[in-house]
N, CA and C of each residue as an Amber inpcrd file, in Angstrom:
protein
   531
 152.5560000 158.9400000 148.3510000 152.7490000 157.5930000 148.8380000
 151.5210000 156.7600000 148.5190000 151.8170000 155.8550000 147.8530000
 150.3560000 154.9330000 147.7140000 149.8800000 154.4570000 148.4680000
 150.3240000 153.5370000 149.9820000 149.2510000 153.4230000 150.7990000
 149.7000000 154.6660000 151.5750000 150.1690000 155.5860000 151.3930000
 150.1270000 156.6860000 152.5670000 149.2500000 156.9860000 153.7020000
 149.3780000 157.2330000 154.5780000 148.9650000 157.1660000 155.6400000
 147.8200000 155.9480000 156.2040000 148.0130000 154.9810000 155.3310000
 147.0040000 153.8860000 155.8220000 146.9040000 153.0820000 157.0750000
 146.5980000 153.7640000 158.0300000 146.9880000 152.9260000 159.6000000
 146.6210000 151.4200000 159.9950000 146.0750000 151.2010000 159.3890000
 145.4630000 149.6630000 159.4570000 145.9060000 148.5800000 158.7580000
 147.0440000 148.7810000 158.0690000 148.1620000 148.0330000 157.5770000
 149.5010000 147.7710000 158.7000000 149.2760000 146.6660000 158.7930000
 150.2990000 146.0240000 159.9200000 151.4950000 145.1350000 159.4840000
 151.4840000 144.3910000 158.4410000 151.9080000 143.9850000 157.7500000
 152.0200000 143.9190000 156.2270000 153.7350000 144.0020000 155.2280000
 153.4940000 144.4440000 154.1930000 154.7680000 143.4600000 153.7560000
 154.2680000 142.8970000 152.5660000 155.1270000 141.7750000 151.4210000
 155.2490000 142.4420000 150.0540000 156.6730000 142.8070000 150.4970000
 157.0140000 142.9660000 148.6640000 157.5140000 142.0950000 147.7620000
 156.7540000 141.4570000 146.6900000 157.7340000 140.2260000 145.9510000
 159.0620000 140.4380000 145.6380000 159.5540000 139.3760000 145.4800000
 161.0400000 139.1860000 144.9760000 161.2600000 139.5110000 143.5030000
 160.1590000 139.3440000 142.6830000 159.9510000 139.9540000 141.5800000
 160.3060000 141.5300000 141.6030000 159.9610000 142.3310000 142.1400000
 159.9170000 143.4110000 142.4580000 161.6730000 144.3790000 142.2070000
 161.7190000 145.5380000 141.3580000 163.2710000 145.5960000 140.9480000
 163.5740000 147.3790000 141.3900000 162.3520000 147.8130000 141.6220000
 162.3870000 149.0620000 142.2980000 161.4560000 149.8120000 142.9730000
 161.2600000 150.6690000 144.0060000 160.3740000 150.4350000 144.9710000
 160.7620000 152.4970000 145.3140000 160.1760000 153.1760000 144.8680000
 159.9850000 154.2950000 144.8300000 159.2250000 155.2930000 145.8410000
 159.6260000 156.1930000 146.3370000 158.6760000 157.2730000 147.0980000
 158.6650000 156.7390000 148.2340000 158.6810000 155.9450000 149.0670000
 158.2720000 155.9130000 150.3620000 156.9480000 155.8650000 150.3400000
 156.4410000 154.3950000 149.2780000 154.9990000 154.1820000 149.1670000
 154.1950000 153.6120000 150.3000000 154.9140000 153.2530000 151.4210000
 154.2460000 153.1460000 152.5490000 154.3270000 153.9640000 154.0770000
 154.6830000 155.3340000 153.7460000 154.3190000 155.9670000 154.2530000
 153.6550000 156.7160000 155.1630000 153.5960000 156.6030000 156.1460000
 152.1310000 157.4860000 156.9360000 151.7950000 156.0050000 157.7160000
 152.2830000 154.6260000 157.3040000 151.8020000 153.3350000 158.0690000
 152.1540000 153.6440000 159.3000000 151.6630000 154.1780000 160.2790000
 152.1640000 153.8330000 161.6170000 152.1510000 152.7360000 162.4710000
 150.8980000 152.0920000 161.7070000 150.9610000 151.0600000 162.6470000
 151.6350000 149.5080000 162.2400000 152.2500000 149.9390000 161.1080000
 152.8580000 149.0870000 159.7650000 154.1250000 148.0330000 161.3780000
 153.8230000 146.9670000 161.6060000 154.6490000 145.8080000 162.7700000
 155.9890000 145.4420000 161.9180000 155.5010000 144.5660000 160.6980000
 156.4100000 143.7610000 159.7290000 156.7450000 144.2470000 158.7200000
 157.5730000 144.0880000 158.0000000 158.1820000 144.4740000 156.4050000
 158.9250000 143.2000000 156.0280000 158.4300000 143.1750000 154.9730000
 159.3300000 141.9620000 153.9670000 159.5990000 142.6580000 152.6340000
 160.4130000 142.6600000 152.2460000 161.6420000 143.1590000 151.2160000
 162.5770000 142.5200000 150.2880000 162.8340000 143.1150000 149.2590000
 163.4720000 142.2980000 148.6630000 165.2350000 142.7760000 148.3720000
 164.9130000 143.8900000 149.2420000 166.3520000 144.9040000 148.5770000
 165.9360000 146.1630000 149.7440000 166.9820000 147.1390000 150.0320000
 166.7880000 148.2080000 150.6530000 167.2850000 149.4380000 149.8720000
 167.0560000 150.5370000 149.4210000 167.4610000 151.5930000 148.1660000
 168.5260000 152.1740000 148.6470000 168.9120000 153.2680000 148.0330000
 169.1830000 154.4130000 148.3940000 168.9520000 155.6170000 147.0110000
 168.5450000 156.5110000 147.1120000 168.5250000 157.6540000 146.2130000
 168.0180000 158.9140000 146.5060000 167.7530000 159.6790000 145.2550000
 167.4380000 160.9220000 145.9620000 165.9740000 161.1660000 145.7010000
 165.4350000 161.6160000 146.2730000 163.9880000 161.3610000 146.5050000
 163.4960000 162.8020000 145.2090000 161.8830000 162.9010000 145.5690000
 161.5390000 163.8970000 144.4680000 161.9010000 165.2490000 145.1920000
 162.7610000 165.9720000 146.3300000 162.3800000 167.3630000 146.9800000
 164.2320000 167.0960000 147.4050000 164.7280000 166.2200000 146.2720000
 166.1310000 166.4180000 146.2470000 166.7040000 166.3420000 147.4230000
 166.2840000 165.0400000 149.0290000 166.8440000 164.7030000 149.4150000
 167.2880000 162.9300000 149.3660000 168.7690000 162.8520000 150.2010000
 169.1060000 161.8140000 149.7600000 168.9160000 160.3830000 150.7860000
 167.8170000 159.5770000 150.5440000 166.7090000 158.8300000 151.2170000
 167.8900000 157.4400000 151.3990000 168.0880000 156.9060000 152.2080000
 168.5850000 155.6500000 152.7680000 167.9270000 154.6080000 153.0970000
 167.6130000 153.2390000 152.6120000 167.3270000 152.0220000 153.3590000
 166.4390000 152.1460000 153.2320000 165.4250000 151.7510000 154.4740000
 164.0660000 151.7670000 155.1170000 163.1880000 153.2080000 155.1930000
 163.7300000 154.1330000 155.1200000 163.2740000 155.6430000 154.8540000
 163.0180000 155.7070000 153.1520000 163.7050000 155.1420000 152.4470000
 162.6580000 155.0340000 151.0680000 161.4660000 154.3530000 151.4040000
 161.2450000 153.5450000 151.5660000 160.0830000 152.4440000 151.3530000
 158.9770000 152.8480000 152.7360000 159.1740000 153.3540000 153.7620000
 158.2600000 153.7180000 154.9540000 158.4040000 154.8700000 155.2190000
 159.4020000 155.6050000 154.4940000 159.3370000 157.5060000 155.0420000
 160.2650000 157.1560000 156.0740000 159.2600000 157.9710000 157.4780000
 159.8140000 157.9090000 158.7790000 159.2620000 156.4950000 159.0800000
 160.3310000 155.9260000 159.8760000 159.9980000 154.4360000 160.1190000
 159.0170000 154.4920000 161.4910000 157.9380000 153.9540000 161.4780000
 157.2000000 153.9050000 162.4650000 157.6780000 153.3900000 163.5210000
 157.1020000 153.9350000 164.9800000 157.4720000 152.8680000 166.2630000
 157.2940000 151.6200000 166.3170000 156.0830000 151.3600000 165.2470000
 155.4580000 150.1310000 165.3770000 156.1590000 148.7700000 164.7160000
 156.8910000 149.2420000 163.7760000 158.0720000 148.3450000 163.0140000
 159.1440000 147.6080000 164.1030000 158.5670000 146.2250000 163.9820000
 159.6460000 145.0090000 164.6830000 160.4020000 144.4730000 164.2560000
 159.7050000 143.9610000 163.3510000 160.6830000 143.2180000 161.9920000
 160.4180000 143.1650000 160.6290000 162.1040000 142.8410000 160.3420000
 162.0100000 143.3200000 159.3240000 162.9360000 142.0650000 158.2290000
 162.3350000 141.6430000 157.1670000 162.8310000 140.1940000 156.3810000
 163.0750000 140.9390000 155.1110000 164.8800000 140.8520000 154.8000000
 165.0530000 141.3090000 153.1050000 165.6140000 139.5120000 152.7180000
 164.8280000 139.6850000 151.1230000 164.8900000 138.4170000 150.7800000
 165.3150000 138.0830000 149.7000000 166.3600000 138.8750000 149.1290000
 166.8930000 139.1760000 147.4410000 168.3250000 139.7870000 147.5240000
 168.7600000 141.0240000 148.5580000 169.7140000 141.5650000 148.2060000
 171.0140000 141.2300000 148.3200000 172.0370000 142.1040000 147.6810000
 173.5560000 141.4480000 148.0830000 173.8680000 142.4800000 149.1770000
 172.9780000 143.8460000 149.1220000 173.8820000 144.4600000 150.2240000
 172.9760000 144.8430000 151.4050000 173.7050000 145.4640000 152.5520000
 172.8220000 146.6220000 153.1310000 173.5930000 147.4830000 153.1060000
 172.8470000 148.5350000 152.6680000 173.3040000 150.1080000 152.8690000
 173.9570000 150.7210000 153.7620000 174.7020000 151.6730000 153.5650000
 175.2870000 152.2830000 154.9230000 173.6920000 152.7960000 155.2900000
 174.0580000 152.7880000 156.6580000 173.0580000 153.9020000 157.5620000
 171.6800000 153.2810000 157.0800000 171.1860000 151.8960000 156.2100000
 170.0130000 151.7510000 156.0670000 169.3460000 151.2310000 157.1340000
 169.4270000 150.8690000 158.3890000 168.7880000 150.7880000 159.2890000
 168.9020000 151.6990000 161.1390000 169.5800000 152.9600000 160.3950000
 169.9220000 154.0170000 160.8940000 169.2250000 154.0500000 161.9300000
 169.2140000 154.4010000 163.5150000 168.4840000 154.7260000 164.5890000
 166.8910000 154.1390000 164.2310000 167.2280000 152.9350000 163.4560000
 165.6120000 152.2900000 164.1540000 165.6680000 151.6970000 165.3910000
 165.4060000 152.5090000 166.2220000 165.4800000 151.8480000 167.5760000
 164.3770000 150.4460000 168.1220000 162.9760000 150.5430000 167.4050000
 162.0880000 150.1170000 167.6400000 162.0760000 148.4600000 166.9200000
 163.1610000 148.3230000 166.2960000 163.2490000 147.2370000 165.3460000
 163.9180000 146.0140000 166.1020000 163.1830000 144.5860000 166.6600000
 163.8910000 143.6600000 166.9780000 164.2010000 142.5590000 166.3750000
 163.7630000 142.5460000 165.1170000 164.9240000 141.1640000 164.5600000
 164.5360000 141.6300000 163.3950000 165.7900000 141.4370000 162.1000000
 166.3100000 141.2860000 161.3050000 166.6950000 140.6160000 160.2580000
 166.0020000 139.9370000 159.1880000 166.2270000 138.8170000 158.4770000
 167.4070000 138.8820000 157.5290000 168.1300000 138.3820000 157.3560000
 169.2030000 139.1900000 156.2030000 168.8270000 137.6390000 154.9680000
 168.7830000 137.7570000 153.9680000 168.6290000 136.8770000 153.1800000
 170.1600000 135.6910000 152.8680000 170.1950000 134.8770000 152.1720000
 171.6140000 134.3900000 151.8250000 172.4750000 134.5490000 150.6300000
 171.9080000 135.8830000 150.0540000 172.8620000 136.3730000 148.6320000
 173.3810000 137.2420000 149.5020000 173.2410000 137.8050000 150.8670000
 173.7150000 139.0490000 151.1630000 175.1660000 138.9780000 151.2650000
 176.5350000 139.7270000 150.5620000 177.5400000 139.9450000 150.9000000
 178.0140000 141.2660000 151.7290000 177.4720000 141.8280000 151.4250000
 178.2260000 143.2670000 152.6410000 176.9760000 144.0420000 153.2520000
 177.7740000 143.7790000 154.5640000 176.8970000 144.9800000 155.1500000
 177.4180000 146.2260000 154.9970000 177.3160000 147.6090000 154.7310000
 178.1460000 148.7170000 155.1330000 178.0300000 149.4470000 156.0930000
 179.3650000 150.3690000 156.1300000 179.3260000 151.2610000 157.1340000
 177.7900000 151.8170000 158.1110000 177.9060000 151.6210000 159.3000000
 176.8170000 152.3250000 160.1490000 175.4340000 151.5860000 159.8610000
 175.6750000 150.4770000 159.0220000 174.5620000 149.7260000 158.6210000
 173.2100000 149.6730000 159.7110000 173.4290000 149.6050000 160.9550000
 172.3360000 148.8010000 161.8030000 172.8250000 149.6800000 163.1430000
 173.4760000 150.8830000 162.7970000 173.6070000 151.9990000 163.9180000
 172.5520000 152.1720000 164.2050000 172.3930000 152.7180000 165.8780000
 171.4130000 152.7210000 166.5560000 170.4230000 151.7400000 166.5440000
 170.2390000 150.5360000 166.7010000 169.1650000 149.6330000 166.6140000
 169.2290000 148.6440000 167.6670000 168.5480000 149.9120000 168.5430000
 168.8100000 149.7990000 170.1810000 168.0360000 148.3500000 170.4700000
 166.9150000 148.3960000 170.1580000 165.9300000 146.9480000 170.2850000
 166.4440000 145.2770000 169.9480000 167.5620000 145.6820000 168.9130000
 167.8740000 144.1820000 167.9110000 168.7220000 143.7660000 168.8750000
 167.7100000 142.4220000 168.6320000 168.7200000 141.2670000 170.1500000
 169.1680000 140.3040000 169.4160000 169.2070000 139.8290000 168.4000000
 169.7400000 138.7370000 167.7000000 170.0360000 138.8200000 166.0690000
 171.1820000 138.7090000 165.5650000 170.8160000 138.5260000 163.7450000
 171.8170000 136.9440000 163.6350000 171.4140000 136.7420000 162.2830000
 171.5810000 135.8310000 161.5050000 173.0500000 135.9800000 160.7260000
 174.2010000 135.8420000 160.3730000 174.8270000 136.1580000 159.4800000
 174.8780000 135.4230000 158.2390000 174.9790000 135.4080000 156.9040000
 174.1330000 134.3520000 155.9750000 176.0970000 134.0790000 155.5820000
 175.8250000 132.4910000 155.1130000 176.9590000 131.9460000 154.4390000
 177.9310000 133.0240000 152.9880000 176.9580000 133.5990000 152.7170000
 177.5450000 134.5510000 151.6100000 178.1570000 135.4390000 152.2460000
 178.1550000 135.8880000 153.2600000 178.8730000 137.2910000 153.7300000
 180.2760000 137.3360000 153.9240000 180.7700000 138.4500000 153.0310000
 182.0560000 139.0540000 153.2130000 182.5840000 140.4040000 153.5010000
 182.1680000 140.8970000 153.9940000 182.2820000 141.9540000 154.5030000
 180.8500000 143.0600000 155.8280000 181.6790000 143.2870000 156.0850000
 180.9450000 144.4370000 157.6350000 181.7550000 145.5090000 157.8300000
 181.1810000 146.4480000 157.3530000 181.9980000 147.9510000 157.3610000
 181.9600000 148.6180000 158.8710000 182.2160000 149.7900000 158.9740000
 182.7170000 150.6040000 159.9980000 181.3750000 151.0770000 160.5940000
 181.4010000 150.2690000 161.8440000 180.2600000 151.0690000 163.0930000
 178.8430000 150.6390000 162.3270000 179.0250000 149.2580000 161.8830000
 177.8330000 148.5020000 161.2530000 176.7120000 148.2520000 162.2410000
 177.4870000 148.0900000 163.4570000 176.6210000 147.4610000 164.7990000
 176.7700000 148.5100000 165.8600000 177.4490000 149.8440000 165.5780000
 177.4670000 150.6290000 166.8270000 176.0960000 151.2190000 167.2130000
 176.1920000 151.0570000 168.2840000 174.9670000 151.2160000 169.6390000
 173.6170000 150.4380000 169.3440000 174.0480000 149.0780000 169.0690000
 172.8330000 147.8610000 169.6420000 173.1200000 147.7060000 170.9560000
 172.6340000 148.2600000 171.9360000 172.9790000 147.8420000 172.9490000
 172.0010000 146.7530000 173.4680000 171.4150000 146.0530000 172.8740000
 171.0950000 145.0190000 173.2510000 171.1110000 143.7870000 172.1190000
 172.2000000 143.6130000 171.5430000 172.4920000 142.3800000 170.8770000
 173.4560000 141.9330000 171.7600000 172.8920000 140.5030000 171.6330000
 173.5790000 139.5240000 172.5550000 173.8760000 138.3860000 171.3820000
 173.3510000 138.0620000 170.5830000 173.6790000 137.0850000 169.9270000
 173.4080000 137.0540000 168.2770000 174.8530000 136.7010000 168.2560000
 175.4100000 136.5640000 166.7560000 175.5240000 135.3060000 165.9660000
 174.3870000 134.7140000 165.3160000 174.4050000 133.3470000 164.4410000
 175.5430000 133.5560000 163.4540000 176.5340000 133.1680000 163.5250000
 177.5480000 133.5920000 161.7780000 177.3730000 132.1710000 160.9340000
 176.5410000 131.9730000 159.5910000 176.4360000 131.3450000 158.9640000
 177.7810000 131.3650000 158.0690000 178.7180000 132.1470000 158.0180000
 179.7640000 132.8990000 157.0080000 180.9540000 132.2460000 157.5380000
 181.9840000 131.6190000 156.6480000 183.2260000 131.5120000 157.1080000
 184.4020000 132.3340000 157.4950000 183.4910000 133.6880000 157.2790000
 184.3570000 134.5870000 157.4740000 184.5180000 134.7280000 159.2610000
 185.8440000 135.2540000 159.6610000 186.3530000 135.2870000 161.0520000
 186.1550000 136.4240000 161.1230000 185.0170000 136.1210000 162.2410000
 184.1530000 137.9820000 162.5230000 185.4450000 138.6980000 163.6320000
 186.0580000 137.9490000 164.3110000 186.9360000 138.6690000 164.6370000
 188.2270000 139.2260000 164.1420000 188.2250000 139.4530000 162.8230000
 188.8880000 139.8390000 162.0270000 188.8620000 141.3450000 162.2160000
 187.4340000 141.6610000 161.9800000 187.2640000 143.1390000 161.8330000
 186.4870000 143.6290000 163.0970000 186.3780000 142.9370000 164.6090000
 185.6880000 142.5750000 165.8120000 185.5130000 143.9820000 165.8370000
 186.4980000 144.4160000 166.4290000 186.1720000 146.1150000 167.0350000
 185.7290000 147.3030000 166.0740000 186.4050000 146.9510000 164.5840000
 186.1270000 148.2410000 163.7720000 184.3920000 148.3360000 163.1090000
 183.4630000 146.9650000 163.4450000 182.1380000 146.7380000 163.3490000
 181.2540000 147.2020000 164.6460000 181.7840000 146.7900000 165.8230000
 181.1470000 147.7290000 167.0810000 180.7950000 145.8590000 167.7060000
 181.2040000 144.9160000 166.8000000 180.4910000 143.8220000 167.1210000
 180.6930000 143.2770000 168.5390000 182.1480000 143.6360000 168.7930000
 182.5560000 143.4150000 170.0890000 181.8450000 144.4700000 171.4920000
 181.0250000 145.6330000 171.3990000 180.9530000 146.5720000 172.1260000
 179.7540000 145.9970000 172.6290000 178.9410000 144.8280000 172.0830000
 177.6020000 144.4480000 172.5020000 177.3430000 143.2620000 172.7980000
 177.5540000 142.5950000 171.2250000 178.0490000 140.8630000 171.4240000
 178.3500000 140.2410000 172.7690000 177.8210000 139.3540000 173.0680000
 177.9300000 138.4640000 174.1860000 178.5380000 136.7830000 173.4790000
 177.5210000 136.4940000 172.7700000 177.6840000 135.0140000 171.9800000
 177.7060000 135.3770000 170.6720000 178.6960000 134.3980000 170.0180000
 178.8170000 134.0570000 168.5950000 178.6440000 132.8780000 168.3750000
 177.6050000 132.4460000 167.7430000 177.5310000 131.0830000 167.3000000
 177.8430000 130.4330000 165.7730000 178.6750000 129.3610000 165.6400000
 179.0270000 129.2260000 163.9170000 178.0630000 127.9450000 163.7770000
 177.6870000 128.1030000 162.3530000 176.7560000 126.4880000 161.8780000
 177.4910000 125.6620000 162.1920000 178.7670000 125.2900000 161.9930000
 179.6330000 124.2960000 162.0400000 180.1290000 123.8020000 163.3130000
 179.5820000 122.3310000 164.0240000 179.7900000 122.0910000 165.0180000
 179.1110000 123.1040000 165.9160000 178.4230000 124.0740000 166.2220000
 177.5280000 124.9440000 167.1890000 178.6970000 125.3040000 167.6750000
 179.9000000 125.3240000 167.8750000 180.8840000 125.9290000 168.3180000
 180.5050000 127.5320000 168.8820000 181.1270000 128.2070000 169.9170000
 180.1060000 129.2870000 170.4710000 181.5560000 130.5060000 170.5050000
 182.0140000 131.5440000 169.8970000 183.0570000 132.7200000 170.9710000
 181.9470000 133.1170000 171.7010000 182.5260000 133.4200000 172.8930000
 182.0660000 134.7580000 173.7350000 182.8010000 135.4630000 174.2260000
 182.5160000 136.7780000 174.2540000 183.2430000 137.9710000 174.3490000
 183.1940000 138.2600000 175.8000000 183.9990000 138.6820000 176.2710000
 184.5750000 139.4790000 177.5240000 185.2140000 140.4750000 177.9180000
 184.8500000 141.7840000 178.2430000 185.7230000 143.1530000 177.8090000
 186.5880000 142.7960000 177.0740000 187.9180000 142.6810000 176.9120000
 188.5550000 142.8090000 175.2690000 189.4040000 141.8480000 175.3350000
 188.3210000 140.0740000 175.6910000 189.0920000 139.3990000 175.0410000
 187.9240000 138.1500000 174.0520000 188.7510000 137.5070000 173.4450000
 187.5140000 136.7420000 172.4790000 188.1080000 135.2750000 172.8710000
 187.1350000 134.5120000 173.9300000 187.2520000 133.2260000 174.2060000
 186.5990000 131.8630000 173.0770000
């Protein structure tokens, strides 16, 4: 890992220039707060396992990781923000079109995201067990209650807010006002 184990790195900017991002070069950061990104991976690492999201680029994701800004991609990965529990907000950029499956499972801490105007799609158990998101910006014309329950969006969600007119759903055991 190139800064491997460097504890005194708190914050880290990867340009948008930037087209691949290898090894889990930040590594060992424990005390690493922020990440800015331009993309999240997936592949198989050098000891032939198969590395997801934020576990390429930081290894094991530190406690210390709050947030986190991708600023280039079209997707997120399944499972790329897998049981970061420690993570409270989320930047998603505005090329992003799909989130996938289990995307932002377990990400017990995240109290708020953004949804960007490009988005078309949110796969299966994208949002299961945020138990503390309360609020959903949808920049997207897409009708999140389309796919409400098969995203987990409904199991946490409190407010949905759309750009257009601030118009607000809020959810109530299983109905969408």
């Amino acid at each position: 890992a190139a800064f491997g184990g460097a504890t005194c790195i708190k914050t880290v900017v990867v340009h948008d220039k930037v087209t691949k991002i290898g090894g889990a070069p930040f590594g060992g950061c424990t005390n690493l707060e922020s990440l800015t990104v331009p993309f999240l991976s997936e592949a198989i690492d050098s000891t032939n396992e198969y590395v997801i999201g934020l576990g390429y680029i930081v290894g094991t994701v530190p406690n210390s990781l709050r947030h986190v800004k991708i600023t280039a991609a079209t997707e997120i990965p399944s499972k790329a923000f897998y049981n970061c529990s420690y993570i409270v907000s989320v930047e998603l950029p505005e090329t992003l079109v799909d989130i996938n499956a289990q995307a932002f499972y377990g990400c017990t801490s995240l109290i708020s995201i953004k949804l960007p105007a490009s988005l078309s799609y949110i796969g299966s158990q994208a949002f299961n067990r945020c138990d503390k998101l309360i609020d959903i910006y949808n920049g997207s014309s897409w009708d999140l209650s389309y796919n409400f329950t098969n995203s987990n969006l409904d199991d946490y969600a409190k407010n949905i807010y759309t750009e257009k007119g601030g118009s607000k759903l809020v959810t109530s055991g299983d109905y969408i006002f």
